[in-house]
N, C-alpha and C positions, 0 to 999 in steps of 0.2 A: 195380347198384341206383343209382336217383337220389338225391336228397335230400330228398326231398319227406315231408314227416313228414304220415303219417295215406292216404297215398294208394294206394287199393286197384285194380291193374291186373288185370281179369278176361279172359281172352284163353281163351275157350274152357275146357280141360282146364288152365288154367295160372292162377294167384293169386299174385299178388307184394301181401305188406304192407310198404309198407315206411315204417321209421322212419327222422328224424332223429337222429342219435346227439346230438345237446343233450336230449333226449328220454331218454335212458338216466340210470336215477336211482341206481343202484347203484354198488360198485365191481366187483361182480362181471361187470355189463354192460361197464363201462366197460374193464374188463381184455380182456375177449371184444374189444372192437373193434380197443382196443390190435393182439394178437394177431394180428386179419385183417387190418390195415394192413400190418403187415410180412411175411407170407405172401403179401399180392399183392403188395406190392413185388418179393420175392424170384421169388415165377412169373413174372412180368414180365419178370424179367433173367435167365430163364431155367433158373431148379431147378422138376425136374418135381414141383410141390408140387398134390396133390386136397386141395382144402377141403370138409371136411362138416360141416351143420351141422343138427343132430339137434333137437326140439320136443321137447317138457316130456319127459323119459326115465320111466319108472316101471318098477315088475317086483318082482318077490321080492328081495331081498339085505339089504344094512344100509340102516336105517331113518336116513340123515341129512337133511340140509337139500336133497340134492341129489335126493332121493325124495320132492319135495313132494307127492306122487299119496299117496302109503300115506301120507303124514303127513298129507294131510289125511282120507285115510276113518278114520284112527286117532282124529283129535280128533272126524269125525264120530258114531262108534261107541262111543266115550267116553264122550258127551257133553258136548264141547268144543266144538264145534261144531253148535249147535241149528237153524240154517237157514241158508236159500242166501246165498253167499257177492255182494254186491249185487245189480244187478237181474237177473243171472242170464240175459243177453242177450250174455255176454261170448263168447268160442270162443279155445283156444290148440289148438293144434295135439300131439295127446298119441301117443306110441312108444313101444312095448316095450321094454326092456332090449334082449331077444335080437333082437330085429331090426332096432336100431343097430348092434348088436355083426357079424350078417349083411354091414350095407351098408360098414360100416369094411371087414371082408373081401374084400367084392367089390370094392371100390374101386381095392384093391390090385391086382387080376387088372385090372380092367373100365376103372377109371377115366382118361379122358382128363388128362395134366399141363396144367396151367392151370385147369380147369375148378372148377367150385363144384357142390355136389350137397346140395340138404334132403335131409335122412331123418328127415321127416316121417313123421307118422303121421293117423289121423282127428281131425279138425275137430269140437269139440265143446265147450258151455259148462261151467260148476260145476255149473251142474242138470244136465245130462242126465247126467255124472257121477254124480250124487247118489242120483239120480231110478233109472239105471242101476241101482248100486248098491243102492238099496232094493229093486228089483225081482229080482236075484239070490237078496238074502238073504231074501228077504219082508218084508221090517221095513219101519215108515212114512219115507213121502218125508217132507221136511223142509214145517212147517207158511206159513212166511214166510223173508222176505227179511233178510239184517243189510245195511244202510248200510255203503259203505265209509270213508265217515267215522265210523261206530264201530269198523269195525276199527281204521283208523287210530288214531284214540284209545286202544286197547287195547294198539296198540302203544307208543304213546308213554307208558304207564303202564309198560309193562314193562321201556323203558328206564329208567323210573324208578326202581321198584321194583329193578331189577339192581344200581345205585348203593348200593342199602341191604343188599340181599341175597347181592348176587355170583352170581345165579341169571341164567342168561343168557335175553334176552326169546325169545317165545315166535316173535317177528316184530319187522321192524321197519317204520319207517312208509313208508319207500325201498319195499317189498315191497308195500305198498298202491298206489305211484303207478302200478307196472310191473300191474295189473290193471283200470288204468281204461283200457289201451289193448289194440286186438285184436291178438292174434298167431297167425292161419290162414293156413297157406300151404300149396303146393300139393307133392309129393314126386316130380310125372309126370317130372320128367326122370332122376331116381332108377331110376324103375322101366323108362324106355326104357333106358336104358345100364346100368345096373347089375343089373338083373332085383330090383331093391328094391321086396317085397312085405307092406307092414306089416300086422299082423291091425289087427281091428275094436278098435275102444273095448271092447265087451261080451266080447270072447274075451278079451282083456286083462284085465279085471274078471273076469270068469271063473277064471281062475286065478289072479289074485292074492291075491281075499277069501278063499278057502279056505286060503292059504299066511298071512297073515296071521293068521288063527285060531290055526292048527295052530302058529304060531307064539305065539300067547299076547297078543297085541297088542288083540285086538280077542274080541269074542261076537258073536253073535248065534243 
């Protein structure tokens, strides 16, 4: 990848987004690069090291910060979350549990040392999430848009309010900037070499919302 922050290479069956890491507002970003810096180093001088690098993960399991997919149809479902999340034009790139958990396996049997492999999934915004989602359950799509500058502000209420509370924020405002930029990319080379075949957004919601119920988390 270049360095060119914001630039979208379309090449047929192929989509590179790619960031500048000055662009990573997190520490959890910033650790991730950390990480791949020394992983190519290390292929480079020769340990057969396969890097994979997986889109937004979701699925059935525990409900942490690392399952922002069920955590956010939770706040949606709640009513936490009463509409779409900005303008609702954004796309990240969303994968099953089980079939990261797939491409990690095959990687080992399949995967070329040196190489770099997405295990990606489908390309898709918070609304069509949403919208998806309403459509499963029958329940109404969201009415309007929030500003991500109120979320943002939400969150920095909540780092406030943690100060007084000890109650950890619900977000922080780091988690707002990483949504004003795209993150779609494309998994084809995944699936030539690996046979890495991700379901749809909707099979994924498909079984999720029903696990999430029967889990207690959500109604409808």
């Amino acid at each position: 990848m270049n360095k060119t922050f914001g630039e979208n290479i379309d090449l047929g069956l192929w989509l590179l987004q790619v960031h500048h890491e000055k662009y990573f507002y997190t520490e959890y970003e910033r650790s991730k690069v950390a990480a791949d810096k020394v992983a190519s180093q290390a292929a480079a001088e020769g340990l057969p090291i396969v890097t994979l690098y997986p889109g937004v993960v979701y699925g059935p399991g525990k409900l942490t910060t690392g399952n922002a997919l069920a955590k956010m149809l939770i706040d949606r479902f709640t009513g936490r979350l009463p509409g779409y999340i900005g303008r609702g034009d954004d796309r990240l790139s969303f994968c099953h549990v089980d079939d990261v958990v797939g491409g990690h396996i095959a990687a080992m049997d399949k995967g070329r040392p040196g190489e770099r492999y997405l295990l990606t999934g489908e390309n898709a915004s918070f609304s069509r999430v949403l919208d998806t989602a309403a459509t499963i359950t029958r329940t109404e799509k969201p009415r309007f848009s929030i500003p991500l500058w109120v979320i943002e502000a939400y969150g920095w209420l909540s780092i406030l309010l943690f100060h007084f509370t000890g109650k950890l924020p619900h977000l922080c405002p780091a988690s707002v900037h990483v949504l004003r930029h795209q993150w779609a990319y494309s998994c084809e080379k995944a699936r030539i070499e690996l046979d890495y075949n991700p379901r749809s957004l909707k099979e994924g919601l498909d079984e999720l919302l029903p696990w999430l119920k029967s889990s207690g988390a959500i109604t409808y």
